[in-house]
N, C-alpha and C positions, 0 to 999 in steps of 0.2 A: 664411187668417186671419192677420193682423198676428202678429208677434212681439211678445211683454212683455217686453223687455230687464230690466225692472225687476225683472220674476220668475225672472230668469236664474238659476241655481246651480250648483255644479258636481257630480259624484256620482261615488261610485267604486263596483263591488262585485268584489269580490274572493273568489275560492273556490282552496282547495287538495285534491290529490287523487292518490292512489298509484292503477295502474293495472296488471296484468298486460299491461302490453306495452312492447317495449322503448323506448328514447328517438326511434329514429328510426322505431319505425313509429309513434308519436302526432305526429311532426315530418311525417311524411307527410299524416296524418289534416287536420293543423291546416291544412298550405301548399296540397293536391292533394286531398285526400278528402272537401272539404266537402259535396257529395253523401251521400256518406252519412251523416250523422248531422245535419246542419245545411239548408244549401240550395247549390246548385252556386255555387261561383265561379272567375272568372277566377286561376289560381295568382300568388301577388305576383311581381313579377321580382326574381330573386334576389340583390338587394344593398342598399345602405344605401343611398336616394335615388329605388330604385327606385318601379313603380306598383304600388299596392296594390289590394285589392279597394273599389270604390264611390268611385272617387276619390283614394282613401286615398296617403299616401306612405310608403315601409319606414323606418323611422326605427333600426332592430336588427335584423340579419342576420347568425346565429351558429349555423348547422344542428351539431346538432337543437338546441341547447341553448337559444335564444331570440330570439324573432320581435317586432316591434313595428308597427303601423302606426298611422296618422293622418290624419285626415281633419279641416280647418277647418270646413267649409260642408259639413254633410250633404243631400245632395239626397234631395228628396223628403219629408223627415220636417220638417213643421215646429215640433216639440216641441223639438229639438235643434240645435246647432252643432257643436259640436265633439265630436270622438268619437274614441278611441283604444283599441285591444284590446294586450292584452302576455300574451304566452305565455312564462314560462321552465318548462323541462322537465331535470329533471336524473337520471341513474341511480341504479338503488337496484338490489343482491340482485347484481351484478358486470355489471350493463348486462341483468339480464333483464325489469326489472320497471322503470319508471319514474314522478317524481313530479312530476307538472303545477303551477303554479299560475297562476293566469288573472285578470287585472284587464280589467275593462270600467270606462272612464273617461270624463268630459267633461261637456258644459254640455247640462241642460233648460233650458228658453225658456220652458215653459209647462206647467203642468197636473203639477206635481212629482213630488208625493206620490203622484200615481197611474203618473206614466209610472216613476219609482223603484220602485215597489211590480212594476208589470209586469215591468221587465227582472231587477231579482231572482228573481224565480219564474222566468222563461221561461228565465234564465244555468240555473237548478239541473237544468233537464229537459234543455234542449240539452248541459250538459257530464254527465247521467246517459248522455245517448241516446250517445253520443260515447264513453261506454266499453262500452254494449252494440256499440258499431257495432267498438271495436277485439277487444270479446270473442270475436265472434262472427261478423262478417262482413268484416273489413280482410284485402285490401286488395283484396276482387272490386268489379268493374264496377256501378253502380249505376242504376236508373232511379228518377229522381226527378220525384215529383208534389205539386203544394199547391192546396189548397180552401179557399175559406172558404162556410158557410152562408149562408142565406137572411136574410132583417130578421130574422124570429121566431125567431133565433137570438143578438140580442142581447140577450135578455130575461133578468133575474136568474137566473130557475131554468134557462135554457136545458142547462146542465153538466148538467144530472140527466135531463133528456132524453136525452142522449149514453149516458149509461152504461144507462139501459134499455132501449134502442134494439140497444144490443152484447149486451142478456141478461146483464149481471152484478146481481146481486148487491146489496147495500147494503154486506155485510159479508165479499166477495170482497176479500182480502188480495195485496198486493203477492208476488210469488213463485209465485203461484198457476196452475197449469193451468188453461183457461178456454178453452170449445168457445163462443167469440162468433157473435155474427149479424152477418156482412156484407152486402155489396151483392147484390141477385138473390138472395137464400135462400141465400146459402154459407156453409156454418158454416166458420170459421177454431179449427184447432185451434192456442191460443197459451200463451203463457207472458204474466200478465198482469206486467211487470217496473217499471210505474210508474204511481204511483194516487194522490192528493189530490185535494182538490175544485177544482183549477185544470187539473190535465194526466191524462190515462190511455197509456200504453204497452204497445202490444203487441207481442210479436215470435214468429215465427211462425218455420220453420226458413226459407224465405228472404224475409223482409220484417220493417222495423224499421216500425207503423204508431202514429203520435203523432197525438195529438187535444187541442187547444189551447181551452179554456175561456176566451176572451180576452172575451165576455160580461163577466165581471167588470171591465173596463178599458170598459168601452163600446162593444166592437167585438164580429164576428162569432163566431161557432164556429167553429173551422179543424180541416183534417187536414192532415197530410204522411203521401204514403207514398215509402219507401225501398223501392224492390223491387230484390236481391241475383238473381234467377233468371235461368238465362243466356236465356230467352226477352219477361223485362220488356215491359211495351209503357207506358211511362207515359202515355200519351194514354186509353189503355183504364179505367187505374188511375184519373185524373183525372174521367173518365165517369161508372163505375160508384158512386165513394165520393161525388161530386159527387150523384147519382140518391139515394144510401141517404141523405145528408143533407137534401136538400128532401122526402123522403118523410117522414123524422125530425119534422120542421117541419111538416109539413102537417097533422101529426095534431094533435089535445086533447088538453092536456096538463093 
């Protein structure tokens, strides 16, 4: 679809946030640990000039303390152009404890208010999942999987489908213990750790699993699983979460 130059604008969203871990294991997290908590990428090459992940060029290279990259011409997304991430992370508690702050920047082309409205929410889950991930699982080996749903999972109420499908609750709170329905009949005993009507997270002792209501934006229902166990098979993961969502979808709702 053509670009609206016209409707061009540019956005910023910016979040801050202290974290029980130290400077350079979230300097890790951010450069080499995208796997876990986000999606695997290529680590930037460590200097100013260097290649960044999706194109991108290092524009600040200053371990741990702050990272910058840049990208003119985002491929693949034709909402957008330009696109910049900046990470400064500084210590707190005598280097035990450290405090992030994250700006996502750059030009929508089209469709504003909703692609702004998206990456705000999607920034709050990816940098929550990102301190469950240094909580809890940094800095093991990760096998990483992502899904998106079937059509009848862009449908307005498709989200509400999701969380009865997992056996929660209406009024299953954030923090909560929660014996959910997986793939094949396997109940997951989790920790439910993130809950609105847009994302649910669970984390189980070895897997971070995210489920993305992206319905609301016009797209599908997605999962990522993060699986931390030293036997992972992410293809398997892929399979079975893949199976439990078109079975989600199949039914009347």
């Amino acid at each position: 679809m053509p670009q609206d130059k016209a409707k061009a604008k540019e956005f910023e969203i910016a979040r801050e946030f202290e974290v029980d871990a130290t400077p350079e294991e979230v300097w890790a997290a951010i450069t080499s640990g995208t796997g876990g908590y986000l999606w695997p990428m290529e680590p930037p090459e460590p200097r100013v000039g260097g290649t960044g992940p999706f194109g991108s060029k290092v524009t600040a290279w200053d371990p741990p303390h702050r990272y910058t990259n840049r990208v003119e011409d985002v491929e693949g997304i034709s909402q957008q152009t330009l696109n910049q991430l900046d990470y400064t992370v500084e210590p707190r508690d005598d280097g035990r404890r450290a405090w992030v702050r994250y700006v996502h920047s750059g030009i929508f082309v089209d469709d504003w208010d909703n692609q702004y409205d998206g990456a705000g929410r999607h920034t709050d889950f990816y940098l929550h999942t990102l301190r469950e991930y240094l909580a809890h699982f940094a800095p093991r080996p990760v096998a990483f999987a992502t899904l998106d749903g079937p059509e009848p999972s862009t449908a307005s109420d498709a989200f509400t489908a999701v969380g009865r499908a997992l056996g929660l609750a209406d009024d299953t709170a954030e923090g909560e213990r929660v014996r959910a329905q997986g793939p094949d009949g396997r109940v997951l005993d989790a920790v439910l750790d993130y809950r609105n009507p847009y994302f649910i997270g669970l984390r189980t002792d070895s897997a971070l699993i995210r489920f993305f209501g992206r319905n609301h934006w016009g797209a599908p229902v997605g999962i990522s699983v993060h699986d931390f166990a030293p036997d992972a098979d992410p293809k398997a993961n892929e399979l079975a979460w893949q199976g439990w969502l078109d079975e989600t979808f199949s039914q009347p709702r």
